[in-house]
LUMMIRO-377304 format. One record per residue (C-alpha): x negated, y, z; residue number from 1. Coordinates in steps of 0.001 Angstrom, whole numbers, plus 524288, in hexadecimal, padded with zeros to 5 digits. Each point is the difference from the previous one (the first is absolute). Layout:
// LUMMIRO-377304
<<X; Y; Z>; NUM> ...
END
This chain:
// LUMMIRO-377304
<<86A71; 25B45; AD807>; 1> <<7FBE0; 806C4; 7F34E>; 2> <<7F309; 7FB36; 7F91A>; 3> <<7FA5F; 80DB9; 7FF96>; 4> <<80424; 80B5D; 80696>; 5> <<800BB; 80CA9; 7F625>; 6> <<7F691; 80A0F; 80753>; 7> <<7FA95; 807C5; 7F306>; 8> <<8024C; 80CFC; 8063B>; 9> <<7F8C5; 7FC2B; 80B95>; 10> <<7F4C8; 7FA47; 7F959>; 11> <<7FD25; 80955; 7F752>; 12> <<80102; 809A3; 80CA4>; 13> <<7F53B; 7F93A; 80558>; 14> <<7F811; 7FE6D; 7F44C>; 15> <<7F45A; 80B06; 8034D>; 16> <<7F928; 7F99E; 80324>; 17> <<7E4BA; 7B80B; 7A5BC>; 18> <<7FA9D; 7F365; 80460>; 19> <<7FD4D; 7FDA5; 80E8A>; 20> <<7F7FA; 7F3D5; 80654>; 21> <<8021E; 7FCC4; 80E2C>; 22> <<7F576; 7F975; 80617>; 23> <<80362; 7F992; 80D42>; 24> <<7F38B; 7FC87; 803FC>; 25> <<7F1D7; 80216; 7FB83>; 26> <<7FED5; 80EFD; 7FF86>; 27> <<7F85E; 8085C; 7F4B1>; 28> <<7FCD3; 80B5A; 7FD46>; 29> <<80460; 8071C; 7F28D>; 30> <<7F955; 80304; 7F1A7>; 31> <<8008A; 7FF14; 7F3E6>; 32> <<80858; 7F677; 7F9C7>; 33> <<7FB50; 7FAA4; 7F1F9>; 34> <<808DF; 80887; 7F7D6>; 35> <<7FB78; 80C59; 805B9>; 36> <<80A3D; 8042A; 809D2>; 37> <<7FAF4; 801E0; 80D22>; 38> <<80567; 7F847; 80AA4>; 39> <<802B7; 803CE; 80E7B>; 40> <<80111; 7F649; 80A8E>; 41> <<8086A; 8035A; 80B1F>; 42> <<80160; 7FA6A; 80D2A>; 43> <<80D86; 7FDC4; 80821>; 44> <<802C3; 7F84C; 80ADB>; 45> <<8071F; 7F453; 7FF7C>; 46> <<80DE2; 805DF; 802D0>; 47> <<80AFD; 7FC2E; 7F546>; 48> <<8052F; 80E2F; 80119>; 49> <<7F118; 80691; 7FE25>; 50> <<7FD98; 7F57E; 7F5D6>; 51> <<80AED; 80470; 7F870>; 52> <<7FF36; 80D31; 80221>; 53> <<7F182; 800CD; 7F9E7>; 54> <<80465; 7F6B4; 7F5B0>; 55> <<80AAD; 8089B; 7FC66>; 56> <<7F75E; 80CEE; 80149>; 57> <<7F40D; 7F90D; 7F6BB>; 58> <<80C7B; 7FCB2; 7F5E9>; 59> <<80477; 80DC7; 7FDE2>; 60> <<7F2E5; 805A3; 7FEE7>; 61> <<7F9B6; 7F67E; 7F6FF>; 62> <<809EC; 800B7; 7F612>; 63> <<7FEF1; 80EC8; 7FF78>; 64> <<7F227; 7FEB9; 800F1>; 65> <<7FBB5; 7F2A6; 7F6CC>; 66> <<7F231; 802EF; 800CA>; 67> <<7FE63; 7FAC8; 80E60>; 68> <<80515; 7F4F3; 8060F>; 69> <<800BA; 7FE98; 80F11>; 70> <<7FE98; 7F164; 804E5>; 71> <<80671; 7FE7F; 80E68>; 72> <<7F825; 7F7D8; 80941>; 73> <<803BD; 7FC8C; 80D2E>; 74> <<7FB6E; 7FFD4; 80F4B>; 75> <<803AF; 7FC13; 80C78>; 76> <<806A4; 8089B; 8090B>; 77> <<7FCE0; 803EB; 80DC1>; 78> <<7F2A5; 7FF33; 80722>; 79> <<7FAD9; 7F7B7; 7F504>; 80> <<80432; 80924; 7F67C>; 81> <<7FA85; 80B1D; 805E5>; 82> <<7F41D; 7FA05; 8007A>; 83> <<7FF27; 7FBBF; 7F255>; 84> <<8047D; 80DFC; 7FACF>; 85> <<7F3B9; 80481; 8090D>; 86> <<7F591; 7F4D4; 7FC6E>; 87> <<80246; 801C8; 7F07C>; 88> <<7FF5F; 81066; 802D2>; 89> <<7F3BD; 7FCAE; 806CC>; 90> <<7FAF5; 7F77F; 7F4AA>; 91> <<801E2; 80863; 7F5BB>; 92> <<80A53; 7F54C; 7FA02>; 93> <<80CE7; 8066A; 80240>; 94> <<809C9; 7FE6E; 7F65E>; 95> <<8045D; 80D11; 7F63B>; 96> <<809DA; 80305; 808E0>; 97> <<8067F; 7F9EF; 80D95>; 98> <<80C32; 802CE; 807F3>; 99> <<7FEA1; 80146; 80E64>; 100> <<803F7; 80710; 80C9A>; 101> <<7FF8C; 80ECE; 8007E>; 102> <<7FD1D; 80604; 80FCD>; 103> <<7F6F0; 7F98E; 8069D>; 104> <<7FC0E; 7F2CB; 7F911>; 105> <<7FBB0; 80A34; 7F493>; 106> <<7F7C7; 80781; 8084B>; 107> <<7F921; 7F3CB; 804AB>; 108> <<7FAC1; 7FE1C; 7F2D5>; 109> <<7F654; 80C08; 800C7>; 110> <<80729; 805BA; 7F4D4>; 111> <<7F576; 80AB3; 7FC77>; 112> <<7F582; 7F628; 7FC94>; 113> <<8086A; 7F4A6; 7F95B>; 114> <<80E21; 8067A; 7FA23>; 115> <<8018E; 80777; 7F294>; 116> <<802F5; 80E5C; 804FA>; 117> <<80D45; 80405; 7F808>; 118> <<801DE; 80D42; 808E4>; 119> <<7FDF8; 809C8; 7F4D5>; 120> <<807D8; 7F72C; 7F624>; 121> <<809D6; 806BE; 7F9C2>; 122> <<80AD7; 7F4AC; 80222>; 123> <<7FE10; 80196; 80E6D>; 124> <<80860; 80B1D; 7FF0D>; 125> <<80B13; 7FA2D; 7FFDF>; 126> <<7FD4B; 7F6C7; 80BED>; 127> <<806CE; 80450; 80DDF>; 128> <<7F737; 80662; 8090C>; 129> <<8053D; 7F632; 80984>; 130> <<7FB8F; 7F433; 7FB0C>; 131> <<7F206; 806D9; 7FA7F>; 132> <<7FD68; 803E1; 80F59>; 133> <<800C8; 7EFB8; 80021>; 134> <<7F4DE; 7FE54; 7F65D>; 135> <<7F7D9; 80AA8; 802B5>; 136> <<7F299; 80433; 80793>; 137> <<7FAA5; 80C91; 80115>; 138> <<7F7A2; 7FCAA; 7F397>; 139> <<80994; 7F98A; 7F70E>; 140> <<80CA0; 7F9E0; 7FAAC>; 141> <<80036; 7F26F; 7FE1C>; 142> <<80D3A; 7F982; 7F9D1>; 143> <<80D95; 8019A; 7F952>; 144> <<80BAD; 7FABE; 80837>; 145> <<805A8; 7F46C; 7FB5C>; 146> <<80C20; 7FB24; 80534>; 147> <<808CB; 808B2; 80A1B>; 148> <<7FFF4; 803EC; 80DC9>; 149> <<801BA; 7F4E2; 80A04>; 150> <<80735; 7FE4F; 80D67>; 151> <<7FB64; 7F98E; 80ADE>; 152> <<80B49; 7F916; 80699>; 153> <<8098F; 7F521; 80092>; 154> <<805A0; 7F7EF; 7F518>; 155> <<80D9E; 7FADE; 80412>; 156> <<80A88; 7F696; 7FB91>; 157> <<80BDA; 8083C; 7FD61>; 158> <<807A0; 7F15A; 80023>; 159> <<7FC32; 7FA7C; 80BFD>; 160> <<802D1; 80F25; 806F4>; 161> <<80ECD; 80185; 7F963>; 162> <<801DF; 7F179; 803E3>; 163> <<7FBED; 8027B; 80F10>; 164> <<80492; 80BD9; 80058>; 165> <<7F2F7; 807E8; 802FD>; 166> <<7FB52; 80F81; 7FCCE>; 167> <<7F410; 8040E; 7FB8E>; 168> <<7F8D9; 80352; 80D65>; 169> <<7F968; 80B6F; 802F7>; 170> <<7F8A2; 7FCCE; 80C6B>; 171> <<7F750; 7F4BB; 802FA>; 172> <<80A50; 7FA8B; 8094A>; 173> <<80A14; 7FEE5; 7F66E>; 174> <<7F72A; 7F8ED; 7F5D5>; 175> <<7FBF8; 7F6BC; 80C2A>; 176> <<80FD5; 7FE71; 802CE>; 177> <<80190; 7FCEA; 7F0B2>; 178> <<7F625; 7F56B; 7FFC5>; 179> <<80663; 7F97F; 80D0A>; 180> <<80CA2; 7FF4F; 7F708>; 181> <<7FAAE; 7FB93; 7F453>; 182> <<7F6C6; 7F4D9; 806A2>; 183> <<80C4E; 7FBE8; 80751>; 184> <<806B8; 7FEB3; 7F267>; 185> <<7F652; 7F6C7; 7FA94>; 186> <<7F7F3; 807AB; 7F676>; 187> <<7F188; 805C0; 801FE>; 188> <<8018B; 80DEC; 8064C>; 189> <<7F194; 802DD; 7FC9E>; 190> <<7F902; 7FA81; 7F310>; 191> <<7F17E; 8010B; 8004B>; 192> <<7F660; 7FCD9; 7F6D9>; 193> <<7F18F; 7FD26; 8075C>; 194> <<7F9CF; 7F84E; 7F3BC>; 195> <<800D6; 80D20; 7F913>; 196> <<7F8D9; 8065B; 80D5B>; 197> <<80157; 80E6C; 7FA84>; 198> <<80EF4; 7FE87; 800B3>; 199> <<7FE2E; 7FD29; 80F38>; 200> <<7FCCA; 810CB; 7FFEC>; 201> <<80CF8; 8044B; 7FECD>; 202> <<8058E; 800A0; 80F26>; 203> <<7F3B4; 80982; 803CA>; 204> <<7FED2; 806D8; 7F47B>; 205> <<80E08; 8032A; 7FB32>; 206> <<800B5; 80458; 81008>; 207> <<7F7CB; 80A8B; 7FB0E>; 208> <<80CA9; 80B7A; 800DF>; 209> <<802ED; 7FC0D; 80D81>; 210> <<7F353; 8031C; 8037D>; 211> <<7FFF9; 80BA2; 7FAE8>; 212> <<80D24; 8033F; 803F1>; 213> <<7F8E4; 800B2; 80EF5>; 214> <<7F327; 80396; 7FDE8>; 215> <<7FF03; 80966; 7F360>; 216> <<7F1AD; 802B1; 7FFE9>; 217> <<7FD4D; 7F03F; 80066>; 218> <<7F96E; 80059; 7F2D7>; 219> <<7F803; 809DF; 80382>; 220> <<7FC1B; 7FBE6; 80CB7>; 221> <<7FCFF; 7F17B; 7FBB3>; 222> <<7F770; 8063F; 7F4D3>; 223> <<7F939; 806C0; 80B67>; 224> <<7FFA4; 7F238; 8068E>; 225> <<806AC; 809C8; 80C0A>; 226> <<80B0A; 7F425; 800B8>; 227> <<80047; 7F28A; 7FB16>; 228> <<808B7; 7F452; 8009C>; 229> <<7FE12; 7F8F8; 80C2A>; 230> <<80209; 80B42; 80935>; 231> <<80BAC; 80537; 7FA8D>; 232> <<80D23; 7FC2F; 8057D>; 233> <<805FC; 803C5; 7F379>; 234> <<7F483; 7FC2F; 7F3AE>; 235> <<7FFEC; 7F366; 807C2>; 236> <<80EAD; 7FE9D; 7FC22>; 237> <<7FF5D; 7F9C0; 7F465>; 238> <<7F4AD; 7F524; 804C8>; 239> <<80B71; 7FCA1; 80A95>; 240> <<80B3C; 7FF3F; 7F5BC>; 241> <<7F8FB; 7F4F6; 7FA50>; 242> <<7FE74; 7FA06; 80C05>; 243> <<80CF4; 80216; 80376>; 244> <<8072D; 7F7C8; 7F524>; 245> <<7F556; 7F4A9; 8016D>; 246> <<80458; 7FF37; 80B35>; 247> <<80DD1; 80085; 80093>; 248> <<7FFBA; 7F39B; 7F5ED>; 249> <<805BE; 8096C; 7F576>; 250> <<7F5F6; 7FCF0; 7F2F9>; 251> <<80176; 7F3F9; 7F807>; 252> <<7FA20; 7F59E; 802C8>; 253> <<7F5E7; 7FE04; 7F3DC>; 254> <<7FB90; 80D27; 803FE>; 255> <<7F1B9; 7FDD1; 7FF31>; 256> <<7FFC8; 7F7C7; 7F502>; 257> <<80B0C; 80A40; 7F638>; 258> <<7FA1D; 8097B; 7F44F>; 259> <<8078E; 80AC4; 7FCAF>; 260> <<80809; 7FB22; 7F535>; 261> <<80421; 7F500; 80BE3>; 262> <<804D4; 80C9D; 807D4>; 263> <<80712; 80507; 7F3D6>; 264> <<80669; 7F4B3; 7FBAC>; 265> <<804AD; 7FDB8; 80F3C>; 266> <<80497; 80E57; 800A9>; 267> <<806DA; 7FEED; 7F31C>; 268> <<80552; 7F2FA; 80171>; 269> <<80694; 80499; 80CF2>; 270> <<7F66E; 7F412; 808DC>; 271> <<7FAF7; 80D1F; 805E7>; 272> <<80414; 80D75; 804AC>; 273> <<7F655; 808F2; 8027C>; 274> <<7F24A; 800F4; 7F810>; 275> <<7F65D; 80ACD; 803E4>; 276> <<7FB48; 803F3; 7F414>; 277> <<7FCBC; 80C91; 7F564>; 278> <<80A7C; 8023A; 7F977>; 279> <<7F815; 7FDC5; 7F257>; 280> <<803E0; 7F0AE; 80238>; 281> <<80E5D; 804BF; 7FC37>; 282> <<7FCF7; 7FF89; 7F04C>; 283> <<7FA40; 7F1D6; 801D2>; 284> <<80B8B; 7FC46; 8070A>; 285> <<8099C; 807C6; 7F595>; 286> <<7F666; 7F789; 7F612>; 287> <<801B5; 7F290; 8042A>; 288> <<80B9C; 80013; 8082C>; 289> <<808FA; 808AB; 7F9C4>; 290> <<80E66; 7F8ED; 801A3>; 291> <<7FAFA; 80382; 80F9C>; 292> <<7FB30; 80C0A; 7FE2D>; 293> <<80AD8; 807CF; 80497>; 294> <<800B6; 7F9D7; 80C52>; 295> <<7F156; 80467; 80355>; 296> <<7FF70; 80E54; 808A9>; 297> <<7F6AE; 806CA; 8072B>; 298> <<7FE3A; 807FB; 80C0F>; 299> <<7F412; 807B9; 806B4>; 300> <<7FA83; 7F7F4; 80988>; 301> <<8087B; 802DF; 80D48>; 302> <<7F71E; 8081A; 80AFC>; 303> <<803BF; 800EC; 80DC4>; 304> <<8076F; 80CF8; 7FDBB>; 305> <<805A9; 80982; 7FF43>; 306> <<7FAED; 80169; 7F22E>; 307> <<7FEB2; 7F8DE; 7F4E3>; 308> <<7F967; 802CD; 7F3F8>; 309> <<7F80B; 7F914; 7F5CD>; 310> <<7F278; 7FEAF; 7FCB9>; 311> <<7FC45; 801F0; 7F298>; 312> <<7F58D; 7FA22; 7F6C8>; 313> <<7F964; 806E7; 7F472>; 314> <<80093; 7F848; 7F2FE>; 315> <<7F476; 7F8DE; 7FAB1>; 316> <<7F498; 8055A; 7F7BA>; 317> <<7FA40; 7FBB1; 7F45B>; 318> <<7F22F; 80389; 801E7>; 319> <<7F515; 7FF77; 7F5DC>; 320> <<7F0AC; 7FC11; 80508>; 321> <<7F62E; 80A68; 7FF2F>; 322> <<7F88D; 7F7DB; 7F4F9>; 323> <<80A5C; 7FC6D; 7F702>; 324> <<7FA64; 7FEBF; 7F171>; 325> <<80CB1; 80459; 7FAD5>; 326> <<8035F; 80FD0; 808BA>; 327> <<806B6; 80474; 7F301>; 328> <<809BF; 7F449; 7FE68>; 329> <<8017A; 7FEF4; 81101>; 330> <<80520; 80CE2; 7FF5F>; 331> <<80883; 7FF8A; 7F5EB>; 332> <<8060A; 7F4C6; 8050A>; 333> <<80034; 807C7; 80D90>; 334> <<8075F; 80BB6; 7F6DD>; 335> <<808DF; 7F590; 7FA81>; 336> <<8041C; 7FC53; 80F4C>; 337> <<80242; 80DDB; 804A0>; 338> <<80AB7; 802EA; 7F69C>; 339> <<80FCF; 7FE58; 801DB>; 340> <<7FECE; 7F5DE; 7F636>; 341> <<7F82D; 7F690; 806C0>; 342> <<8089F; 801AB; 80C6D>; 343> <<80AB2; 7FC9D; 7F6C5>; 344> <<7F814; 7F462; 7FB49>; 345> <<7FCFB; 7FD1A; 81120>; 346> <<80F50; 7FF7B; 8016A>; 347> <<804ED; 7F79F; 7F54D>; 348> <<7F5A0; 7F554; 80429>; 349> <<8028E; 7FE8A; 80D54>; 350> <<80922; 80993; 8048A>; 351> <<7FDB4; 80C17; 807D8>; 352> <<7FEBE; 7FC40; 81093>; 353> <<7FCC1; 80F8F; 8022F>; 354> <<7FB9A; 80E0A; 7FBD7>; 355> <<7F659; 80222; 7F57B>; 356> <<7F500; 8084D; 80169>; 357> <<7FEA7; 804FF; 7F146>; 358> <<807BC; 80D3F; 7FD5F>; 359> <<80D9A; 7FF76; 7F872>; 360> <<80032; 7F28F; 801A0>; 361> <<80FDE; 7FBBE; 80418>; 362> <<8033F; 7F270; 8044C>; 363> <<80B51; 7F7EE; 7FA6E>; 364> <<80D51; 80298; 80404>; 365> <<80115; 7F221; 804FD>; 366> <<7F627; 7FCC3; 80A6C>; 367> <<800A1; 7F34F; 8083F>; 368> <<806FC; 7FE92; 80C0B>; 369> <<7F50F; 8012A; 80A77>; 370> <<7F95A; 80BAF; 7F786>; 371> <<80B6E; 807E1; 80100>; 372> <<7FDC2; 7FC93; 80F8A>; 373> <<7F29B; 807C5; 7FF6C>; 374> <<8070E; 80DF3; 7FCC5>; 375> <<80731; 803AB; 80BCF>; 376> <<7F31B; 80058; 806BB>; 377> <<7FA49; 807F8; 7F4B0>; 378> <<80B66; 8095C; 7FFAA>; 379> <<7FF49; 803CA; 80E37>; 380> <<7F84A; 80818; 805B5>; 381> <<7F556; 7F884; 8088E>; 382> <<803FD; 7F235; 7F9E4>; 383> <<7F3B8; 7FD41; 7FD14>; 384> <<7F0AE; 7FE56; 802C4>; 385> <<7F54F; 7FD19; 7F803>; 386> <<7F9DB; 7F402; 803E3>; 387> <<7F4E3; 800CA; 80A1D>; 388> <<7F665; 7FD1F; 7F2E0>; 389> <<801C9; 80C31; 7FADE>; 390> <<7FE2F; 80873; 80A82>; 391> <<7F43D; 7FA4A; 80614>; 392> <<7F38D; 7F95B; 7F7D5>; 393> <<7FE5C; 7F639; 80C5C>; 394> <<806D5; 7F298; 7FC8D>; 395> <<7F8A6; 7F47A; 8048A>; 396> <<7FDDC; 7F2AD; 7F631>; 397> <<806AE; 7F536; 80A70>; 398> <<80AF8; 80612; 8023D>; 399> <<807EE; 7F30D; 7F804>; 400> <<7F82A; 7F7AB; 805D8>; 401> <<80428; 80530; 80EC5>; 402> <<80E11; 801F8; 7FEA7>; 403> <<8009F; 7F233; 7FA27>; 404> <<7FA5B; 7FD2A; 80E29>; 405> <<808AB; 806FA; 807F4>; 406> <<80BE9; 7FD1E; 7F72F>; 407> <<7FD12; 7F1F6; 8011F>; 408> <<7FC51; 800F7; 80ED0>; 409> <<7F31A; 7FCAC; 80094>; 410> <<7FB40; 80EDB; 8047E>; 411> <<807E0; 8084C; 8058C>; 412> <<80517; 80E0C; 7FCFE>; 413> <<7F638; 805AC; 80A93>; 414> <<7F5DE; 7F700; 7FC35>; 415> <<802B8; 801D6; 7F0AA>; 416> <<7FF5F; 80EFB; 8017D>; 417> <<7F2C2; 7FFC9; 8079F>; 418> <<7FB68; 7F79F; 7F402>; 419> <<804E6; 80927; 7F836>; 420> <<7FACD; 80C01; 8057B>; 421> <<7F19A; 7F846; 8000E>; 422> <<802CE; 7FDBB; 7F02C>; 423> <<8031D; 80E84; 7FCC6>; 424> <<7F411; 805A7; 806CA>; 425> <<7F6C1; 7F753; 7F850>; 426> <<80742; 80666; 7F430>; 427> <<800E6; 80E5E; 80457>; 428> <<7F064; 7FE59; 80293>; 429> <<7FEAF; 7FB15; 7F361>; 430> <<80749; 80BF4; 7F93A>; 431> <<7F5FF; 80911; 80988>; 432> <<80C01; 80508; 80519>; 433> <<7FD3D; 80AF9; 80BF1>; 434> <<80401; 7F98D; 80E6C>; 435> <<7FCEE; 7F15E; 7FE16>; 436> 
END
């Protein structure tokens, strides 16, 4: 198989859309350093691929701009994350700048009282509509993207499927035949990662297309709280798929006890075959594994038919608090990001796993194997859905923590999905949200 498939034509269709510290624990906020440049903290989770990507971002901009330094500090990700980003908002002692989730983790940070407003900035222009609806409340504009466009989906071995002899499936069935023949061939059909609980997501909410696929007006509905999971035969779908490959004996065995980079290094080592998973973890795999990287694809995640389609997620944001000391510098860091350059700066890090969301920006010619796997649903018409995040506000905090549950078969999918309907409600109450 080739290393990188050449796709330039196709990416760029879809494209519409210095001195740095890194402090790894111990956060701060910015100032001024003692020879007069200002310094801006910023605040990235503890990805490789994000680390890099701000790294390479605060590179290019400090050494056109030598009269501010940015120092890159780092947090947890998942729930603990989320509540860090939120306690240090609420505390006044948020760094200069932070990356985080655009959809519906940003609106859960009461953006009109705590974020820097950039709506009326003049670099905004150049951001897609698409991903500004992402980052966005009736009163404001909160971020710059940073990063690409994610799917939702399946991560595959390309080696293990040429040496069985196995397609790409395009129902649930199929997938569920696939992982029959590859546990019967020795090798993990389903790698999961529980230690890293937000990765245990990916079954209900890459399922998000098939549910819309049946029941268009879901979003809507569930913002309405006119459906929810528990009482829908097809929502509920994604709580059971979980269940489903617990209990057919398909996941490896250290399950419960694997991080991420576990699941990667299985998937790329060929131990495993299938990782649910955003396709984002594709540059950290094309990082540290790249003599494997071509043997890494990717698939949406297989409904019950007849269509099939991917759900999509938004790229990150670099946000600003309200109360930064340092607007003027923020925002021109903010400028620096929405330009072509900087998207050229994004790929040579760590690659390019999706669409940009900055105008005239054009991806490489040579994209890796399971990025090039993301455009077919792109290209055709009704390939994709946006996630269920960025349609609806309503996204309960325990969703990790219930999905490790039911993947692990302690709860299950009916159970998991009344839990989960009990978690959102507290959340839609909480954003005063009409009907809850």
């Amino acid at each position: 198989m080739n290393a990188f498939k050449k796709r330039s034509k196709l990416m760029a269709a879809l494209v519409t859309g210095a001195a740095i510290s890194l402090t790894i624990a111990g956060c701060s906020t910015g100032g001024a350093t003692t020879d007069g440049k200002v310094e801006l903290s910023l605040l990235v989770d503890n990805t490789d691929a994000n680390i890099a990507t701000v790294e390479a971002l605060a590179e290019a901009f400090t050494a056109q701009n030598p009269d501010i330094e940015i120092d890159v500090q780092t947090r947890p990700g998942g729930e603990e994350g989320d509540n860090l980003i939120k306690t240090r908002l609420a505390t006044g002692e948020m760094t200069d700048l932070f990356w985080y989730n655009s959809g519906s983790l940003m609106q859960a940070l009461n953006p009109d009282q705590t974020l820097l407003n950039i709506a009326d900035e003049p670099f905004m222009d150049a951001v897609t509509s698409t991903f500004i609806d992402g980052v966005s409340t009736p009163n404001g504009v909160y971020a710059v993207p940073a990063g690409t466009g994610m799917g939702g989906g399946i991560l595959y071995n390309e080696a293990i499927y040429a040496e069985l002899g196995l397609e790409v499936p395009v129902t649930w069935d199929e997938f569920m035949d696939n992982n029959e023949a590859i546990s019967n061939a020795g090798y993990d059909a389903v790698v999961q990662t529980y230690t890293d609980a937000w990765t245990s997501q990916l079954f209900v909410l890459g399922d998000f297309y098939n549910v819309l696929a049946e029941e268009p007006n879901w979003a809507d509905d569930y913002t309405a709280n006119k459906v929810n999971y528990a009482d829908d035969d097809v929502a509920i779908r994604g709580f059971e798929r979980l269940q489903e490959v617990y209990e057919a004996g398909y996941l490896n065995e250290d399950f419960a006890s694997s991080t991420l980079d576990d699941g990667l290094r299985m998937l790329a080592q060929g131990e495993g075959a299938h990782y649910p998973m955003l396709s984002f973890a594709v540059s950290t795999i094309v990082e540290l594994y790249p003599d494997q990287a071509d043997d890494i694809g990717f698939f949406a995640q297989p409904g019950d038919g007849p269509s099939n389609g991917l759900t999509t997620w938004l790229a990150n944001g670099i946000y600003a608090p309200a109360d930064t000391e340092h607007p003027d510098e923020v925002k021109s860091f903010m400028a620096f990001i929405a330009t072509v350059e900087a998207c050229d700066v994004q790929s040579d890090a760590v690659g390019a796993t999706g669409p940009y969301f900055i105008e005239g920006c054009v991806l490489p010619d040579d994209v890796p194997n399971a990025t090039a796997d993301l455009l077919p649903y792109f290209e055709t018409e009704g390939g994709t859905a946006a996630a269920l995040e960025f349609l609806s506000p309503v996204k309960g905090p325990s969703l990790p923590q219930i999905t490790v549950e039911v993947g692990s078969g302690i709860r299950s999918a009916a159970e998991g999905a009344s839990l989960y309907d009990q978690d959102v409600t507290k959340q839609a109450q909480q954003l005063g949200l009409e009907g809850w």
